[in-house]
Steps between C-alpha positions, in 0.01 A plus 500: 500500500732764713707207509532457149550847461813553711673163367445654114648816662790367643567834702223469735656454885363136547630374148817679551675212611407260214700743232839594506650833234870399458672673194648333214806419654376282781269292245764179472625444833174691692200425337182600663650446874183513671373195382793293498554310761897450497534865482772643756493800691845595273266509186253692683699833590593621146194524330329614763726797526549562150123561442450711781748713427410509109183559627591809743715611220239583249251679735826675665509615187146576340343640831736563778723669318187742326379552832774577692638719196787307390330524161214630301362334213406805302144457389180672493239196551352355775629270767801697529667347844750809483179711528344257817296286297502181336290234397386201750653294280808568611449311795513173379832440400732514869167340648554187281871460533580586861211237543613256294873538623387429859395134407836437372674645831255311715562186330868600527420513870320176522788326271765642771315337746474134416702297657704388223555860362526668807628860484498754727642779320245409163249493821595874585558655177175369391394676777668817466357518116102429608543743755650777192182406274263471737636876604479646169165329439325655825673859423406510173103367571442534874311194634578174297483117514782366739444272746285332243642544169655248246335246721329324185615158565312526890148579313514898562429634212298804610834660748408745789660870451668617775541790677840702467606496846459123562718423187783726628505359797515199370769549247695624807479179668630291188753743442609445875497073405703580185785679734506190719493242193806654291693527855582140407681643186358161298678470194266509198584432107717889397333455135155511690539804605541795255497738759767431714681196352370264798658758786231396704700771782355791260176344458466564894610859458267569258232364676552716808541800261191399376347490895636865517345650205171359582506578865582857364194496284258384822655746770305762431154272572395642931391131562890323425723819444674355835532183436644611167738736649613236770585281211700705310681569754580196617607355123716822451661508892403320785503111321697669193686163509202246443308753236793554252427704206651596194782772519671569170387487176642125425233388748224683310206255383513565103440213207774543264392464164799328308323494159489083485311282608166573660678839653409706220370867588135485437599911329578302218166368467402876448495601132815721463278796375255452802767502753650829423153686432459572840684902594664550803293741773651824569524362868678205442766688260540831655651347857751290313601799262530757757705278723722411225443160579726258400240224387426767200802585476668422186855567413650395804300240619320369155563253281486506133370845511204411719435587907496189719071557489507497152295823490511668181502898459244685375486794222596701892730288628414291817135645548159335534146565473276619733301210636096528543451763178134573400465307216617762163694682684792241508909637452703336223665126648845551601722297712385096425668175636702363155375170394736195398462595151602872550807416744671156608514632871151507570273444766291281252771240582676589795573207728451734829089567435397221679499738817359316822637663775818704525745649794428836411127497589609280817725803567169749469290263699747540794566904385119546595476283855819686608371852385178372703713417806393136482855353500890713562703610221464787308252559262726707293746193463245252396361704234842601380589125454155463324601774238838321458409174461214604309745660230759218529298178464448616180855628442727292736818713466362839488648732557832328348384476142837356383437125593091485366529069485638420850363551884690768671776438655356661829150581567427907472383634807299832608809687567657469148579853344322388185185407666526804722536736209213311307257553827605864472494562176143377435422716783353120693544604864371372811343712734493390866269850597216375264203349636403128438309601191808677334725227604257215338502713174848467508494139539289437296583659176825296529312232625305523166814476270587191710170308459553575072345151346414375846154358412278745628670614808490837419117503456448362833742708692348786344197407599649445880646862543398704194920562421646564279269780473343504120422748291105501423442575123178690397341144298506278808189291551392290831463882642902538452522252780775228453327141450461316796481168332440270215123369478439154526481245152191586367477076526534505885145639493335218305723198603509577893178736531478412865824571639529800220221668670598494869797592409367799351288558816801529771721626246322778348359536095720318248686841354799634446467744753428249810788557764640149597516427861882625561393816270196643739578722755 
């Protein structure tokens, strides 16, 4: 019967591999991959992508983003996530397609391994994009099906959770067989790859960025924070040459949505009333307006009369809400992200929203291991760049707004007047006298502009550090603690009952307020 059950779900970890979710696009020359036999690994890579990131996109949107006070959906019910709660329901939805996205990428693998469509570099990226799921999947949970899961087709239908620590570690060695497989620069199919066009070159610095971030989030753990350290060290300086990561902002790891095709935004599955509901905290506004930052700005770097954001003044200008209200007491909606309706140029159908991972939080990673004194350089440098590149992936010639359509003719760097004078105007200053606390605040709260639409990475490095510090509004529930993590599917509990309730046992109760491993002290 539980066997039954998970086929008729098709989400369930075992079945995962006998489904495939492709969008519309893929449908004539990709139909349901999985099961065909003749699939490549070139036919693979797209879809897989594309629904991951649609997928990160919508909860990036509908619960990082109210959590981490990007925006607050102004209402006075129940299951408010702004206000720390939501409804277990919620959990379902990245559960099911990061699941269901891992068959495809270890079919991918499997396909790139055959002797007649041998690939190493489908081998490694197919490596490099488990190891990114399986990451979000066991930060956003804790313990979770891995060594076992979307093994349907072996008989294992009921898959072991497992603990944190053992996936990291892990993920760290396939991440270290994905650097070795794309040093053989492969060739693959470009129109596979709507990431980075079949550069298989960036595909290996994104993977070691990737290795950095998520050595970052495990260095704080007593029982590896050396081996961590030791590693980031050696990727950033002492084997710098084998571990090459990404270092401007055309390396960044972003799906570009070009409006044809499959690579549609899935914003414009959002209603256009729906996607401009949401108002814009007070915390998220009130940096970029007192820094006169240039992503807001609008008539010298806007188009059409709208900021590069596409964030829409309020009856007070740029201004927000407060985030966390007790319900009644709400402030009138101001500032709101225009929807496609309201304003051509909007983030509704903005080709750059597929974030991944970009060079500006590479840039913070390294900012916070130098201001730790794991590697040289200066700390102040690092998170200057960060800043920079933060502002100019998302306007490439800023601060020369006279030539908007093509790259710069030079790249700006951190001794520009115009950057200078924007650090000191905005009153963003580095201070080498603070102690590591003051100096993580500061990278952070950059670091949190960087990570805008990155999935949920500025949930979980909140969660790792507590920066940027929040404000904590009076109708906060979960004891005004930020969530620790989503629950599990409700269906986990009847479909693998077993494994559900040891993993319960070494993890701690199934709530929203369970510290995953990396999060305890």
């Amino acid at each position: 019967m539980k066997k039954i059950v998970y086929i008729m779900l098709g989400v369930m970890l075992a079945a995962a591999s006998a489904l495939t979710s492709c969008k519309k696009g893929f449908e004539e020359t990709n139909t349901d991959p999985i099961n065909t036999p003749q699939a490549l690994p070139a036919q693979l890579l797209a879809p897989a992508l594309v629904n991951t990131v649609s997928a990160n996109m919508i909860r990036n949107r509908n619960f990082n983003n109210e959590l981490m006070q990007v925006t607050v959906t102004l209402t006075d019910g129940e299951a408010s996530t702004f206000r720390y709660e939501f409804r277990s329901s919620m959990s379902d939805y990245l559960w099911n397609s990061w699941y269901l996205q891992l068959s495809n990428l270890k079919d991918m693998y499997t396909r790139a391994s055959d002797s007649l469509t041998l690939n190493k570099s489908y081998q490694g990226i197919s490596l490099i994009c488990q190891s990114w799921i399986y990451s979000m999947l066991t930060d956003t949970y804790g313990d979770v099906p891995y060594f076992e899961s979307n093994r349907g087709r072996e008989g294992i239908y009921e898959a072991k959770f497992d603990k944190q620590q053992d996936i990291y570690l892990d993920i760290f060695k396939q991440l270290e067989s994905a650097n070795t497989l794309l040093a053989s620069n492969t060739a693959i199919v470009s129109s596979s790859d709507p990431v980075y066009n079949g550069d298989v070159s960036k595909w290996r610095k994104f993977g070691n960025s990737l290795y950095l971030r998520l050595l970052l989030r495990l260095s704080g753990k007593p029982e590896v924070s050396a081996m961590c350290i030791e590693k980031i060290k050696q990727i950033v300086e002492t084997a710098r040459t084998s571990y090459p990561i990404i270092s401007s902002n055309a390396e960044s790891a972003i799906l570009r949505w070009t409006g044809s095709g499959p690579y549609i935004s899935p914003y414009t599955g959002v209603r256009d009333q729906d996607f401009r509901t949401p108002a814009i905290s007070s915390f998220f506004i009130d940096h970029l307006r007192n820094w006169s930052d240039p992503r807001i700005d609008i008539s010298t770097y806007g188009s059409g009369g709208v900021n590069r954001w596409a964030i829409a003044q309020g009856p007070s200008g740029f201004a927000g809400v407060e985030s966390g209200y007790t319900p009644g007491t709400g402030l009138p909606k101001q500032s709101y992200f225009y929807s496609r309706d309201q304003q051509k140029s909007s983030l509704q159908t903005d080709a750059m929203t597929g974030m991944i991972m970009n060079y500006s939080e590479v840039q913070f990673i390294l900012a916070e291991a130098a201001a730790k004194g794991w590697i040289s350089g200066s700390a102040k440098d690092y998170w200057e760049n960060g800043i920079l590149s933060g502002i100019t992936l998302w306007l490439p010639n800023w601060p020369n707004a006279t030539a908007t359509n093509t790259p710069p003719a030079a790249p700006v760097t951190i001794n520009t007047p115009e950057f200078r004078n924007y650090l000191t105007a905005g009153d963003i200053n580095w201070d080498e006298a603070l102690p590591l606390e003051g100096k993580m605040e500061l990278i952070h709260l950059q670091k949190y502009y960087g990570l805008f639409l990155t999935d949920m990475q500025q949930w979980f490095e909140y969660r790792r550090t507590g920066h940027p510090v929040l404000p904590k509004g009076p109708g906060l529930k979960n004891g005004g603690v930020m969530p620790a993590r989503m629950v599990y599917p409700v269906y986990v509990q009847s479909a693998n009952p077993s494994n559900y309730k040891a993993a319960v046992e070494g993890q701690g109760p199934d709530l929203i307020s369970t510290q995953v491993w990396w999060q305890k002290p």
